[in-house]
N, C-alpha and C positions, 0 to 999 in steps of 0.2 A: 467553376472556371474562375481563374484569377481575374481579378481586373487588369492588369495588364496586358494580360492573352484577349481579353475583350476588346481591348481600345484598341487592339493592332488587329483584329478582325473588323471591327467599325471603321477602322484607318481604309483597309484594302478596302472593303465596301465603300467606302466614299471616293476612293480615287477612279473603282471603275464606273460608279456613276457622273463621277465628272469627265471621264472619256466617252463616255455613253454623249454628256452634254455637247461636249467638244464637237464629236463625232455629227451629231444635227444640227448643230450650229452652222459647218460646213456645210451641212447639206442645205440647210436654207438659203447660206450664202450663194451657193449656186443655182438655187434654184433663181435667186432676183437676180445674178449678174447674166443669165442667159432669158427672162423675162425682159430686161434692159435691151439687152443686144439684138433682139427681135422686135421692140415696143408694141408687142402684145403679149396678154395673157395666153398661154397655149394649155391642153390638155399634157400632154405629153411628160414636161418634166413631172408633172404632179402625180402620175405613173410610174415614172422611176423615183418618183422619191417611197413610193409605196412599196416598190418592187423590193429596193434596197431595204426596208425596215424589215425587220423581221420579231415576231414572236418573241424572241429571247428580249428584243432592245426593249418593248413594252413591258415586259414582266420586270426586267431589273427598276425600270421610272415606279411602276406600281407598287411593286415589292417593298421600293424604300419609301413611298410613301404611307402602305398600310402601316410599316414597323413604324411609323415616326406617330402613330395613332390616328391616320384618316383614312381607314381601313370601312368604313358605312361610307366616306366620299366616293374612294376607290369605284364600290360596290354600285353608288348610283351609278355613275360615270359609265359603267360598264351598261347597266341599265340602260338609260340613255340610249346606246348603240345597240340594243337589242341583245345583250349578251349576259346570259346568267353567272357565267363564266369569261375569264377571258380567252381559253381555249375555243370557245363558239366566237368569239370576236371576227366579224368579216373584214378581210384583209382592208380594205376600200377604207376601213373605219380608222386606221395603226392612225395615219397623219393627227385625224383633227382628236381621237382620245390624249396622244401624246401631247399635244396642243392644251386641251383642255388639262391634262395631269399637271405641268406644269405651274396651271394657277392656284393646284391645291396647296392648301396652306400659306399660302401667300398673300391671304385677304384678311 
């Protein structure tokens, strides 16, 4: 594979993981501006924030984290949640692994 053909697959993969980020970024933002507007913590949005994540969003955050080389982080992380796999991943967990996938690499 050329390296040119490379970088413009690296390119599309980086842009749908910045829509990916975009994409939860909103979602957090909504999640505080209606925490705000009721001035309490409620169960509920943290429900729909769950509801709306889905499987594909978690695989694309881990996927580019194993390629960028924290593919044993990845693996704890999943550990952690009780997950050998992230296919066994309990839905309840998408929130705080994405949460936690975030600080991979970043320390």
């Amino acid at each position: 594979m050329s390296q040119h053909k490379q970088l413009l697959e690296l390119i599309t993969e980086m842009e749908g993981t910045a829509k990916y980020y975009l994409r939860l970024v909103d979602e957090f933002k909504k999640l505080l501006s209606t925490e705000e507007k009721t001035g309490a913590t409620s169960e509920e949005p943290k429900s729909e924030q769950q509801k709306e994540l889905k499987l594909e969003d978690i695989r694309a955050v881990l996927a580019t984290k194993a390629k960028d080389g924290y593919k044993n982080e990845v693996r704890a992380l999943l550990n952690k949640y009780g997950a050998e796999s992230l296919s066994a991943l309990a839905t309840e967990h998408y929130v705080a692994v994405l949460e936690e996938a975030g600080g991979i690499g970043n320390a």
